[in-house]
C-alpha positions in Angstrom: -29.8 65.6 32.7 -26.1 65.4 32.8 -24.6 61.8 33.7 -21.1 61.0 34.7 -18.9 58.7 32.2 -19.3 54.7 32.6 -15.9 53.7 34.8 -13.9 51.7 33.1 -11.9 48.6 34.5 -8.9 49.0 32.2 -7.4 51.4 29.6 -9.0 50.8 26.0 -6.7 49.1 23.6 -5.6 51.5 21.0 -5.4 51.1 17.0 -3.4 52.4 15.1 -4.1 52.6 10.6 -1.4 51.0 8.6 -2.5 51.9 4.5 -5.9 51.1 6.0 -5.4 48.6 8.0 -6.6 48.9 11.5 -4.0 47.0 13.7 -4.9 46.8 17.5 -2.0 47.8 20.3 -2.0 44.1 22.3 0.9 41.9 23.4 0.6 38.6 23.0 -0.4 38.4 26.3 -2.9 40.5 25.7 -4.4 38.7 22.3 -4.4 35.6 24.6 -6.8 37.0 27.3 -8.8 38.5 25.0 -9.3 35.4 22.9 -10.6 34.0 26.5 -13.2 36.8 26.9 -14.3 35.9 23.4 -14.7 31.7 24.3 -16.2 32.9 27.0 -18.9 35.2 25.2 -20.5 32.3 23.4 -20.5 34.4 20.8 -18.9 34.5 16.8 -15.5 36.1 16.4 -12.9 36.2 13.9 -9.1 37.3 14.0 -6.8 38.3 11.5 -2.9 38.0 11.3 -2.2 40.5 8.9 1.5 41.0 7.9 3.1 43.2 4.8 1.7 41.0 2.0 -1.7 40.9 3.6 -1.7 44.6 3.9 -0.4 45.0 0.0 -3.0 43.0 -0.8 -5.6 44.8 1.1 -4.8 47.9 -0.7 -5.5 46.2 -4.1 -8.4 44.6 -2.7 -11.5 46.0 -1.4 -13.6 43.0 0.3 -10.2 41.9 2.4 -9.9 45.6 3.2 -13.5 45.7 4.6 -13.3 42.4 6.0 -10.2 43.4 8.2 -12.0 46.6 8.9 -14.6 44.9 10.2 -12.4 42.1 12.4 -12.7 41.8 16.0 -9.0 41.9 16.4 -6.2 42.6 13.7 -3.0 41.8 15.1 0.7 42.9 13.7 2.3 39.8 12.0 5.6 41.3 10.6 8.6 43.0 12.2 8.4 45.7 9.1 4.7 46.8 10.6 6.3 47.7 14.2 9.0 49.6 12.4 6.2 50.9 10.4 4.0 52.2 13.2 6.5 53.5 15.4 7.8 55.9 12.3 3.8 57.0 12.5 4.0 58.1 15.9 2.1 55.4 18.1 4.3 52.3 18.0 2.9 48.8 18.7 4.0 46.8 21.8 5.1 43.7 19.4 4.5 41.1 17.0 2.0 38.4 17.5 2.6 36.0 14.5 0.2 33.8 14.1 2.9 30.9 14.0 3.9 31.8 17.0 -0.1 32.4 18.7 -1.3 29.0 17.6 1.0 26.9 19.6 0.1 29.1 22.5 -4.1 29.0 22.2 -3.4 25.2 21.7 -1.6 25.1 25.3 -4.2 27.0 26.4 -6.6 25.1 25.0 -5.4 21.8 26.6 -5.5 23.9 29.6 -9.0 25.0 29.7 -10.2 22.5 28.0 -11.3 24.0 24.6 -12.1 22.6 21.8 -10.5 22.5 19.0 -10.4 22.3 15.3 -8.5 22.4 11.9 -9.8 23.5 8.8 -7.7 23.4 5.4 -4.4 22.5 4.6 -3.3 19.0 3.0 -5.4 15.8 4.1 -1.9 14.2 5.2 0.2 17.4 6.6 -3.3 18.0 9.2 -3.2 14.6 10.1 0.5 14.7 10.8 -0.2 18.5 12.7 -3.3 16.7 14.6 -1.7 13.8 15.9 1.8 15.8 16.9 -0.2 18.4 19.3 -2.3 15.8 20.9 0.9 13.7 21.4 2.6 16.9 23.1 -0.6 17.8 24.7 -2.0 14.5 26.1 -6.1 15.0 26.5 -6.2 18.2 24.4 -9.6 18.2 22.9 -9.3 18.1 18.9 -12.8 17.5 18.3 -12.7 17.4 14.4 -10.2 18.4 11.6 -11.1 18.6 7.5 -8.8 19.3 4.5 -11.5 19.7 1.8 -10.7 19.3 -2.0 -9.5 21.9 -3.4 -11.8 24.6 -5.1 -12.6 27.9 -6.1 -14.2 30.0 -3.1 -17.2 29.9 -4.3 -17.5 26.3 -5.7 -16.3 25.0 -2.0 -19.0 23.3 -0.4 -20.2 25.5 2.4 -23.2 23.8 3.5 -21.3 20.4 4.1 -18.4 21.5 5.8 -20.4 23.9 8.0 -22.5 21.3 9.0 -19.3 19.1 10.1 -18.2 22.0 12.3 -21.8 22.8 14.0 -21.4 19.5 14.9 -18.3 19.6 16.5 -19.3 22.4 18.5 -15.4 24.2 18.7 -14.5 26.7 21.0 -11.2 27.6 18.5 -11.3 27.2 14.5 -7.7 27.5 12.8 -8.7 28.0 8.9 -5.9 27.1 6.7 -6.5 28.1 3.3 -4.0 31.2 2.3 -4.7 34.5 1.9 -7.1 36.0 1.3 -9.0 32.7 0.7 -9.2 32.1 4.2 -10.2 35.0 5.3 -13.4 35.9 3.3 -14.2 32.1 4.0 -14.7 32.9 7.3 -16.3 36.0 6.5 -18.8 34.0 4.8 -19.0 31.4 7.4 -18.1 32.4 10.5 -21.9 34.0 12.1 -23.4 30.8 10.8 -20.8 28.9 12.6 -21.1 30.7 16.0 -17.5 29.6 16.8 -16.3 31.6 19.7 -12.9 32.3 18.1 -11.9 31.9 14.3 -8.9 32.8 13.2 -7.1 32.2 9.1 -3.9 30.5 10.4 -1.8 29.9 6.8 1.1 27.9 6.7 0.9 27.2 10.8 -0.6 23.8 10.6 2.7 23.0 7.7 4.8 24.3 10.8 2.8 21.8 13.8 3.3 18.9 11.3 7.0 19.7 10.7 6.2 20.1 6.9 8.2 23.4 7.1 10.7 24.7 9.3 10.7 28.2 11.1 13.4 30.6 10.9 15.8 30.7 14.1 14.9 33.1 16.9 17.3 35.4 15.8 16.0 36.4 12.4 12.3 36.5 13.9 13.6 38.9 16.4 15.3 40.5 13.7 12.9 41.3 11.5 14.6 38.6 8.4 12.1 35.7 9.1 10.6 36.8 5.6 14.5 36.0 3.9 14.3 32.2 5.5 11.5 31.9 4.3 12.8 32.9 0.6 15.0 30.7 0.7 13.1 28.1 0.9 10.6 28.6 -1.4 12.4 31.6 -4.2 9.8 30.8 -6.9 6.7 31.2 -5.3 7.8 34.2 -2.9 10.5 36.1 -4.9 8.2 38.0 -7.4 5.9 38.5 -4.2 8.0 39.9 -1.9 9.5 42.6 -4.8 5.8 43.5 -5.4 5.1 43.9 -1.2 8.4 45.8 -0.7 7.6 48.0 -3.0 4.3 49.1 -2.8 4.3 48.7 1.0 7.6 51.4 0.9 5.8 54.0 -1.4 2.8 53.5 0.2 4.0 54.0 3.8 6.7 56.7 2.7 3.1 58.3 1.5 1.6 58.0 5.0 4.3 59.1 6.8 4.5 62.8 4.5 0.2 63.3 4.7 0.3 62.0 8.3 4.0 62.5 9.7 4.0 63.0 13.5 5.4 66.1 14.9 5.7 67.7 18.3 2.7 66.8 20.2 0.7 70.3 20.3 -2.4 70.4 22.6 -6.1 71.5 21.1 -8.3 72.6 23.4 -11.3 70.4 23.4 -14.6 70.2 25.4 -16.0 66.7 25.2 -19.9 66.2 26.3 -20.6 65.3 29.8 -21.5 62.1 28.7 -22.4 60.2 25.8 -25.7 59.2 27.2 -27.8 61.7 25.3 -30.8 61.2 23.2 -30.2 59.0 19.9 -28.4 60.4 17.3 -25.7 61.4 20.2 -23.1 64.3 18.9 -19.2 64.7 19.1 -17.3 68.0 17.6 -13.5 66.1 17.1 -10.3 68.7 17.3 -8.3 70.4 15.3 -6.0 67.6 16.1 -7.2 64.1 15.7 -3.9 62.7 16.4 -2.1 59.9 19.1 -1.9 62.9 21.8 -5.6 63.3 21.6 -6.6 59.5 21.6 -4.1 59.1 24.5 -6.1 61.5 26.2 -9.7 60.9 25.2 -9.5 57.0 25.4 -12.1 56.6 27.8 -14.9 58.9 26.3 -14.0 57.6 22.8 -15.0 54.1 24.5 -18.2 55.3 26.0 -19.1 56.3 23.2 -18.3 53.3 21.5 -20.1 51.3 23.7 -23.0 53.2 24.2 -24.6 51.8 21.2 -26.3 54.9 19.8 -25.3 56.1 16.2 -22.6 58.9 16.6 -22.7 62.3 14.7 -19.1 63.0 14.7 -18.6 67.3 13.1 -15.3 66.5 11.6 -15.5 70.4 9.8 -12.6 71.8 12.3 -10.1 69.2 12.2 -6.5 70.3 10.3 -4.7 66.9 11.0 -5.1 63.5 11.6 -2.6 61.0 12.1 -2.7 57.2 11.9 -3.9 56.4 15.4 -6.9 59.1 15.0 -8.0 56.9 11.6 -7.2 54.3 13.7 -9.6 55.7 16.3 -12.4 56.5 13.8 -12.0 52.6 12.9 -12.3 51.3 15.8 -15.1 53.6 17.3 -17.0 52.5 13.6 -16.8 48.9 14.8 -17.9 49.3 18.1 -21.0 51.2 17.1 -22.1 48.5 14.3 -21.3 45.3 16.4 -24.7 47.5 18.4 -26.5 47.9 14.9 -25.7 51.6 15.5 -23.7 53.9 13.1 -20.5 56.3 12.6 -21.6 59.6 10.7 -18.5 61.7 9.9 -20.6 65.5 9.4 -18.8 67.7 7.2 -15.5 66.2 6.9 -12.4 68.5 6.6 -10.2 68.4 3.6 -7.4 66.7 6.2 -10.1 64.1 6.8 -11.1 63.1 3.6 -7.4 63.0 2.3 -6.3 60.6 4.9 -9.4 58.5 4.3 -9.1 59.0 0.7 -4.9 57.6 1.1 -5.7 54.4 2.8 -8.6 54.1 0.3 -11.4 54.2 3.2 -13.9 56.7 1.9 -16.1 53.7 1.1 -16.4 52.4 4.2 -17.1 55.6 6.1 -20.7 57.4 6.3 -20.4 60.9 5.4 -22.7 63.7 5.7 -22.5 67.3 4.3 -23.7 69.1 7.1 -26.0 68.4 10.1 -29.1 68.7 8.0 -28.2 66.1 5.5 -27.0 64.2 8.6 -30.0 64.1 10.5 -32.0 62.7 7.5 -29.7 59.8 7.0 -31.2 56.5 8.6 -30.0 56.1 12.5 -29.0 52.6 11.7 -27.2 51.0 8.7 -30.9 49.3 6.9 -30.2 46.0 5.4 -30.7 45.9 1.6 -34.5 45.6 1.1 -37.0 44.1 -2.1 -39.5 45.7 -3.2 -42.0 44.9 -6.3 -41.5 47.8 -8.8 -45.0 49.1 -10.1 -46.8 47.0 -12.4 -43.5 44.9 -13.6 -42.3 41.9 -12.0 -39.3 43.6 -10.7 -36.9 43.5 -7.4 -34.8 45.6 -6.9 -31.7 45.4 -4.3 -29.8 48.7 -2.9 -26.8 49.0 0.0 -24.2 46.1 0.8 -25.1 42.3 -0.6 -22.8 40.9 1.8 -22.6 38.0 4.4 -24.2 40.4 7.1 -26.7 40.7 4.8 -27.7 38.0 2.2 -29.9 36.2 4.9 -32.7 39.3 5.0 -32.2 39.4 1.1 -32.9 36.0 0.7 -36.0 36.3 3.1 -37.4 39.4 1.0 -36.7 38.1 -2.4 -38.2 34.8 -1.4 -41.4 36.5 -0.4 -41.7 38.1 -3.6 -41.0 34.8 -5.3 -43.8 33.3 -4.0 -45.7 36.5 -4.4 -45.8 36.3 -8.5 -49.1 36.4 -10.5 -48.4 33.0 -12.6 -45.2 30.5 -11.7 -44.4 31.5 -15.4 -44.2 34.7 -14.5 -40.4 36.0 -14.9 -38.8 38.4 -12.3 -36.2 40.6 -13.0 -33.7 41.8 -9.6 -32.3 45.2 -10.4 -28.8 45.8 -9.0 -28.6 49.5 -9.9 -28.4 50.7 -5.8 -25.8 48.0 -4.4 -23.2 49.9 -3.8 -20.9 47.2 -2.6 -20.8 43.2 -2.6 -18.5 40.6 -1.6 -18.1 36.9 -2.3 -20.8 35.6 0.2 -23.3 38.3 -2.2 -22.0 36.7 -5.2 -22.2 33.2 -4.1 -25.8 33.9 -3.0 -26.3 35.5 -7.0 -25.0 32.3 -7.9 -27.0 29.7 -6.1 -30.0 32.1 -6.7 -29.3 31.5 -10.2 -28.7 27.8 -10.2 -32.2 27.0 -8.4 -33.8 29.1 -10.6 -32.8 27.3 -13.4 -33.7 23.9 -11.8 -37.0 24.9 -11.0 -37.7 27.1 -13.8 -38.2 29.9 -12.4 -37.4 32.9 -14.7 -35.1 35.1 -13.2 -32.6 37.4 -14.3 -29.8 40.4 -12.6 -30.5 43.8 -14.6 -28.8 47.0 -14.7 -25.7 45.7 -12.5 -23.9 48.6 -10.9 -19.9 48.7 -11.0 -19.1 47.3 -8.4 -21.3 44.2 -8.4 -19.8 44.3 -12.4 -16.3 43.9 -11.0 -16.9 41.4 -8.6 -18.3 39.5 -10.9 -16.2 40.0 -13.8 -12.8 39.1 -10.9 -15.3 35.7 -11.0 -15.6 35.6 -14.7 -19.3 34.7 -14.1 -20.5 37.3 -16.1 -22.0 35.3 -18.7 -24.0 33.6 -16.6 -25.1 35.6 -13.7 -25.7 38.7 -16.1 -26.2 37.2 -19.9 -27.1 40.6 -22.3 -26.7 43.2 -18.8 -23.1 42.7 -18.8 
């Protein structure tokens, strides 16, 4: 039975992919209602500010890549980017620094009576921040502010300073630890938390306390806020900002030849009556996946998005694809997995897997040969499962060990813990099938490790796969996590 197309109260936010990633079309105005919905939701969000060095280091970087990926906003922190996206063909409406957004959600926040809280930063430069905003902002709720010692993201005490937050009950977290530090600590953190908004906030809090000054408006405007801030700090930022010019310009100057945009040429395209079909539901994209198209297909892309059925999307016909219709495929991606549904490109076109392939997003994509191969893939993204292998005492992990999922693989594993034949029984977790893990994965290794040891309890990580080798070779724990496997 054909159904008509939920109505929609406004027109869906575009995205637009810069070297991967996914930066949303708001104003600041925009960002600032939307951070309302979210306080308003009750439930666990995270923004990122990305700017040029963010996005060079996403490109070098795989978890940052997946974690802005994977963000409920990304918002365009650098003059450079809106040059950057209107030379792609779907320009952004304007910065939102983050320097510039915190002052406003804390106005906000005095205003709606939200409350607040500061993570990071030096013990005395928060203080200083803390006390300056509540004297500007008589009765603004701070309800708690930290500056832990410093550490290592994995040797930071998570447990202890979570607690001190669930406390505190925020509405707004500003995280101050630097990039990318920040960010994956709130990646770890933040569905544990169930803060309403999180958001890494950098050198901000040095800015409330009057640690740092900010550029004048006219250099902001101008796109040279990045030169002030050179010259005051040339030997920490120089040797940076040669490495992000760089590597930003080839990589963009790469984009913009795969993906240049030309005259806007119409595709004919017949979308479904409605996405409300029986589960998997099924999309043939154009020959054009490009801004033209998105522009015009908004609406049914966002049904389908919100619909919360895994997509089968036949990518076999399309011959180009800009950076608003990666940008498209992101953002449709996250929409479906925020409803523990899933994204399945069938048969993606050579244009398709080149673009992905550019802004090094294959990973993150599921792909199918062709609708045969597509229908046998599981419906919904399973979470990595244990299982006791034949007669040895083996478990053995598969899929993404990551902060989505380390909870069910703790559960599992502790099952089969318990489940040995003797308590001197030794067990042996086989990492072969993880295709992918972040730091939250390899701090769970870790502490798995360390109670093991404590309560003697023989375990050991065989037959580590490459990417759980890299992560934990970047964490030079590979003596002790994987002894003889690595």
């Amino acid at each position: 039975m054909k159904t008509s197309l939920p109505k929609q109260t406004k027109q869906p936010r575009s995205c637009i992919a810069i070297l991967g990633v996914p930066f949303d079309s708001v104003t600041m105005d925009d960002t600032v209602g939307l951070v309302e919905e979210m306080v308003s939701s009750r439930k666990p969000h995270y923004l990122a500010t990305a700017n040029v060095d963010f996005t060079v280091q996403a490109l070098e970087d795989e978890e940052l890549r997946r974690i802005l990926f994977d963000a409920h906003l990304v918002l365009c922190d650098g003059t450079p980017l809106l040059w950057a996206s209107r030379w792609l063909g779907n320009r952004l409406p304007e910065r939102v620094a983050g320097s510039d957004l915190v002052p406003i959600l804390i106005e906000l926040a005095a205003r709606k009576n939200y409350r607040i809280y500061f993570l990071g930063g030096r013990p005395d430069v928060t203080e200083r921040a803390v006390a300056k905003i509540q004297h500007d902002h008589p009765g603004l709720n701070v309800v708690g502010w930290d500056s832990p010692p410093f550490a290592p993201l994995l040797e930071m005490e998570h447990q202890k300073i979570g607690d001190r937050i669930r406390a505190a009950k925020p509405d707004l977290l500003f995280v101050s630890f630097g990039c990318p530090k920040q960010e994956k600590w709130i990646s770890m953190n933040y569905r544990a938390l169930g803060v309403p908004v999180c958001v890494g906030v950098g050198a901000t809090v040095d800015f409330l306390a009057g640690e740092m000054a900010r550029a004048p408006m006219w250099m902001r405007r101008s796109g040279l806020e990045w030169s002030f801030r050179l010259m005051q700090e040339p030997r920490r930022l120089f040797h940076r900002y040669v490495k992000d010019f760089w590597v930003f310009g080839r990589g963009l100057l790469r984009q913009w030849l795969l993906m240049r945009p030309g005259k806007d040429r119409k595709t004919a395209f017949n979308p479904p009556a409605s996405p409300a079909q029986p589960e998997p539901a099924r999309l043939t994209l154009p020959e054009r996946l490009d801004a033209a198209f998105v522009a015009e297909s908004s609406v049914l892309l966002e049904s389908f998005g919100s619909a919360g059925l895994t997509l089968l999307a036949d990518a076999s016909d399309v011959k180009f694809i800009d950076s608003t219709g990666v940008g498209a495929l992101i953002r449709l991606r996250k929409q479906l997995r925020a409803k523990d549904a899933e994204l399945i490109l069938v048969a993606p076109s050579a244009a398709v897997q080149r673009g992905l392939e550019m802004m090094k997003l294959t990973k993150l994509f599921v792909t199918a040969s062709d609708w045969v191969e597509a229908r046998r893939l599981p419906m919904k993204d399973t979470p990595v499962h244990a299982h006791r292998g034949g007669d040895e005492a083996q478990i053995d992990w598969s899929g993404e060990v990551t902060a989505a999922t380390v909870e069910a693989v703790w559960d599992r594993t502790a099952l089969l813990l318990n489940a040995r034949d003797s308590e001197d029984e030794e067990m042996a977790i086989d990492l072969k099938h993880v295709r992918f893990m972040d730091s939250a994965g390899l701090g769970f290794m870790l502490r798995l490790r360390r109670m093991s040891r404590m309560h003697g309890v023989g375990v050991r990580f065989v037959n580590p796969s490459e990417p759980v080798r890299k992560v934990v070779r970047l964490a030079r724990l590979e003596e002790f996590l994987l002894g003889a496997a690595a």
